[in-house]
C-alpha positions as CSV (number, residue, x, y, z in Angstrom):
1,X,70.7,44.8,-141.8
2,X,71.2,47.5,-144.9
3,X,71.9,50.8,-143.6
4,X,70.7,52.6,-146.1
5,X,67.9,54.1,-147.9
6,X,66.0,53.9,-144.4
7,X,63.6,56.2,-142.8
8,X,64.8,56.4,-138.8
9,X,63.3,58.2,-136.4
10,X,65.7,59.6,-133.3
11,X,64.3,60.7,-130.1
12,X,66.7,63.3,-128.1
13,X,68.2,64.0,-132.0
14,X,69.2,67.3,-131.3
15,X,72.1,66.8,-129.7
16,X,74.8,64.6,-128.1
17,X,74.5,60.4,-129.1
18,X,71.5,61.4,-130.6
19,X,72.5,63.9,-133.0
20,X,75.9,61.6,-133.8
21,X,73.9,59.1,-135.0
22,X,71.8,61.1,-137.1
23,X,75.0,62.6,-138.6
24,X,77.0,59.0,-139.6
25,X,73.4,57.5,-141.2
26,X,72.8,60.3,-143.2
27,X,73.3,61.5,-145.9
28,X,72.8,57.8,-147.1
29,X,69.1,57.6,-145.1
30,X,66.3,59.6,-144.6
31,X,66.7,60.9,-140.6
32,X,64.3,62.2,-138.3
33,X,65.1,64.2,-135.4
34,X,62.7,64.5,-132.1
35,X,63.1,66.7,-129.6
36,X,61.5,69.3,-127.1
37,X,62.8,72.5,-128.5
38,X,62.1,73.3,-132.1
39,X,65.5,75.9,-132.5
40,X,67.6,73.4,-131.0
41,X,66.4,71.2,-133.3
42,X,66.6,73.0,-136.3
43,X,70.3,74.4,-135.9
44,X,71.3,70.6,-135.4
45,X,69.6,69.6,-138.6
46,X,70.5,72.6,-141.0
47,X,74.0,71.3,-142.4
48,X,72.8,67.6,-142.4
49,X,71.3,66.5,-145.8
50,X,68.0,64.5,-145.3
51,X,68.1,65.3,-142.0
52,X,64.0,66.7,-141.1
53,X,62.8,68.3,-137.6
54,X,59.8,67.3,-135.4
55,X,59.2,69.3,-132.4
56,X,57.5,66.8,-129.7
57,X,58.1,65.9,-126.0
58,X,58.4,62.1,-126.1
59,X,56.8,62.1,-122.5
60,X,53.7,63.6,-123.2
61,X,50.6,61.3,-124.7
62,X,49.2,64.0,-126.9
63,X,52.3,65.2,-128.7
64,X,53.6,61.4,-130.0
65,X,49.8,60.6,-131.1
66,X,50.7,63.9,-133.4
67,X,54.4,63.0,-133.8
68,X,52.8,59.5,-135.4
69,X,50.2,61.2,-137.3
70,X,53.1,63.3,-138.9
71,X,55.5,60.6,-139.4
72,X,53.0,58.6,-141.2
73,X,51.1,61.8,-143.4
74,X,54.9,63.2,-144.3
75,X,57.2,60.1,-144.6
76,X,55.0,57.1,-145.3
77,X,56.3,55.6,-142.0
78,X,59.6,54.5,-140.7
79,X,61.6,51.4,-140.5
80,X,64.0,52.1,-137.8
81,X,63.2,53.6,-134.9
82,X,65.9,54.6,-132.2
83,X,65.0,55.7,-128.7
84,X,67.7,57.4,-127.2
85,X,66.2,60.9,-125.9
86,X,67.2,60.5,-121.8
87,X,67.2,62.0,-118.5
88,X,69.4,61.9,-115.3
89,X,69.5,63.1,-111.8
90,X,73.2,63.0,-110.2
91,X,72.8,62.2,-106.2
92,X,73.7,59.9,-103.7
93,X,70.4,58.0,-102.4
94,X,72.3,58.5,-98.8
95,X,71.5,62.1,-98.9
96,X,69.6,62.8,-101.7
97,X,66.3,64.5,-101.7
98,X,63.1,64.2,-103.2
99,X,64.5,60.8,-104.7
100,X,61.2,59.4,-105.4
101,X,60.2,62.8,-107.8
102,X,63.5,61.9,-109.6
103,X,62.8,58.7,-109.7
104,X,59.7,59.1,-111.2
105,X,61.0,61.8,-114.1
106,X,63.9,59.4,-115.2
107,X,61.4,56.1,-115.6
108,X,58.9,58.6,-117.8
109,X,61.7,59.7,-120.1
110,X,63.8,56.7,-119.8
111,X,61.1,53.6,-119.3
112,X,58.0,54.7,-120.1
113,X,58.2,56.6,-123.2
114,X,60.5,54.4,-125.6
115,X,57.8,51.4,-124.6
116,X,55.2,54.4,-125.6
117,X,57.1,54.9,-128.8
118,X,57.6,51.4,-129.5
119,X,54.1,50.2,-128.7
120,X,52.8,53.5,-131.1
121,X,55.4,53.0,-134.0
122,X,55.3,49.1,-134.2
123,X,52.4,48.8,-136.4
124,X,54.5,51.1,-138.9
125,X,57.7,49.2,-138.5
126,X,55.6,45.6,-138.9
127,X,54.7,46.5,-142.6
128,X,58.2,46.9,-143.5
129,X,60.4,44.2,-145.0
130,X,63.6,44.6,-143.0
131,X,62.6,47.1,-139.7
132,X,64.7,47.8,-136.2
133,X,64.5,49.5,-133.2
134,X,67.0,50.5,-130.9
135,X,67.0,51.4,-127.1
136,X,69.6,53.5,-125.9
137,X,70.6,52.2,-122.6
138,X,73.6,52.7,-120.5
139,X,76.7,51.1,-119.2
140,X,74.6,51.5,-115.5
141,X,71.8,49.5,-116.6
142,X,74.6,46.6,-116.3
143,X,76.9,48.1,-113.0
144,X,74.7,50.9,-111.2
145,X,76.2,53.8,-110.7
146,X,76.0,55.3,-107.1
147,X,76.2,59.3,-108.6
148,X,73.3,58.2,-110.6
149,X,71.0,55.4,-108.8
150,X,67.5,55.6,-110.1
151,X,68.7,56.4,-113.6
152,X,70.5,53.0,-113.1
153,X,67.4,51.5,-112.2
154,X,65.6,53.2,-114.8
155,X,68.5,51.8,-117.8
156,X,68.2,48.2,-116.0
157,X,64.8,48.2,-116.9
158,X,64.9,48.9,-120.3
159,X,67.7,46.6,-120.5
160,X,65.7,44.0,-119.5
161,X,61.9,45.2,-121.6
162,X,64.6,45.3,-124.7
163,X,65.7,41.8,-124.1
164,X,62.0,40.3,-123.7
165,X,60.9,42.3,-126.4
166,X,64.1,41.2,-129.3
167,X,62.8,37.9,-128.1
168,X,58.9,38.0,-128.8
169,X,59.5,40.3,-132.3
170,X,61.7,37.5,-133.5
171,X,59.2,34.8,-133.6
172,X,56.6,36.4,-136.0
173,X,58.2,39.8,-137.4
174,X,60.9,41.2,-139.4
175,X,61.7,43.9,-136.8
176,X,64.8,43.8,-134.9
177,X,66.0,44.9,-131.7
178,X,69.2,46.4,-130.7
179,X,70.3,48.1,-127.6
180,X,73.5,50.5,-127.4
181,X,75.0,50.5,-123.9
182,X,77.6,53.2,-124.0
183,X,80.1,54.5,-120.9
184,X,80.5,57.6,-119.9
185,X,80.7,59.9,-123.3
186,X,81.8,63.3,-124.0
187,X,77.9,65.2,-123.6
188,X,76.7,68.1,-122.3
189,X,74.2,65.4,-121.0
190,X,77.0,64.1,-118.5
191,X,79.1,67.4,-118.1
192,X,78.1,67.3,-114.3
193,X,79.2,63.9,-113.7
194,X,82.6,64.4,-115.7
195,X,81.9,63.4,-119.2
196,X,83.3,66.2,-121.1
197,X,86.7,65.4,-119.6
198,X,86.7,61.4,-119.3
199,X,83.6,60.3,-121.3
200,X,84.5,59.2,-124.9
201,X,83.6,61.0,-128.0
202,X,79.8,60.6,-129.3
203,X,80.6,59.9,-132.3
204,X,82.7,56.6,-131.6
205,X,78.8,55.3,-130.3
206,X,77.4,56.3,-133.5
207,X,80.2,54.9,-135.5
208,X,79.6,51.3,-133.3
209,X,75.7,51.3,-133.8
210,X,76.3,51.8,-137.6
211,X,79.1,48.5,-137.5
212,X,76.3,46.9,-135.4
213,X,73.2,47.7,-137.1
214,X,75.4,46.3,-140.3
215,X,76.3,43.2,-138.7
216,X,73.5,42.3,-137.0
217,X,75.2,42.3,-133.2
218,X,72.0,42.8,-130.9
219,X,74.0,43.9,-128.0
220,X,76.2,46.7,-128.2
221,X,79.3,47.2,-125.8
222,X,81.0,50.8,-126.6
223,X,83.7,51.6,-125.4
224,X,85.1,49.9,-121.6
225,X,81.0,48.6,-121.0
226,X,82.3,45.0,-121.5
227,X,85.3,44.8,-119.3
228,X,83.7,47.2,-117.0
229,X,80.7,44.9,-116.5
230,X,82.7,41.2,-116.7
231,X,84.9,43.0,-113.6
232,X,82.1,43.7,-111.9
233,X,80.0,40.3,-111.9
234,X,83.2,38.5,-111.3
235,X,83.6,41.2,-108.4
236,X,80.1,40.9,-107.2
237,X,79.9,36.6,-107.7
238,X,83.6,36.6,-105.5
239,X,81.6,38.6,-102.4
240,X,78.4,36.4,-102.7
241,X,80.6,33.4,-102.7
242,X,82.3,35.3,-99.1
243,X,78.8,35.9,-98.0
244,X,77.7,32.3,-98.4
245,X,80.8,30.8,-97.0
């Protein structure tokens, strides 16, 4: 699809994946950020050209009925809108606590409010003549992560609502679906889990979302996510085969 002169909407664009991407599609698109904290916000955006602020938490009702009211009054609409704001709880569900609260928070942010987003934007994205969203997911929607369970669960789910719903938006729309499954990246996001040391560098996401978007690949692989996840379903195929024998 063109990547440019688009109006894209990024959820969590203040910083990390989020703000990458808003840096490598701008200054060639018009980009706006989302996020919970308006100064966070604004120091992202002020040395980015065509880069607008929205203060809004993506999990409550109220504030994306406004954030869509806004959106629409101020930009006319958008034509891409990517989903990437997140949340994560590191424990082991062996000895972790309160594992049904977590659960709960990472589903909101994770699960519940990109199909919130979606389901509120679509009618926007519908009147366009070429139109995408795309659902940041995660290497552990594909090979759970024990450090980070019911986030797993939480990416495995969008993994699978994104698949279903590339599939229905292609019979009758012009609005694609993409999904960016990165590793472990270099984020203040995944500092507790060892990202600033071992993750890869954000911007080497943004950079493959922008060769994706432009080439049309639906399902996007950064990084290791490919090998990592063929080495674990041949892995986890060999010990079912045990199992059955």
């Amino acid at each position: 699809m063109n990547i440019t002169d688009n109006t894209i909407l990024i959820t969590g664009g203040g910083s990390g994946i989020g703000l990458e991407i808003a840096k490598a599609l701008s200054p060639a698109n018009k980009i706006i950020i989302v996020g919970r904290t308006k100064e966070k916000l604004e120091a992202a955006a002020k040395d980015l050209e065509n880069v607008f602020t929205i203060q809004a938490d993506i999990t409550n009702e109220a504030d994306i009925d406004r954030l869509y009211e806004e959106v629409k009054t101020t930009f006319g609409g958008i034509n891409i809108l990517i989903n990437n704001a997140g949340n994560a709880y590191v424990y082991n569900l062996a000895n972790g606590g309160d594992i049904y609260n977590k659960a709960v928070a990472e589903f909101t942010t994770n699960y519940f409010a990109p199909i919130r987003m979606t389901d509120k934007f679509l009618p926007l994205l519908k009147q366009q003549n070429e139109a995408a969203i795309v659902n940041v997911s995660s290497i552990v929607g594909l090979v759970p992560s024990s450090h980070l369970p019911t986030y797993s669960d939480s990416k495995a789910a969008l993994h699978s609502h994104t698949r279903l719903l590339r599939y229905e938006l292609a019979k009758e729309t012009n609005v694609k679906v993409f999904e960016l499954m990165p590793p472990l990246v270099a984020t203040d996001f995944s500092a507790e889990i060892g990202g600033l040391e071992n993750g890869i560098p954000a911007s080497q996401v943004a950079n493959d979302l922008v060769k994706a978007l432009q080439e049309n690949i639906y399902e996007i692989h950064v990084g290791d996510t490919e090998s990592v996840h063929n080495s674990f379903f041949a892995a986890t195929e060999g010990a079912f085969a045990t199992f059955n024998n």
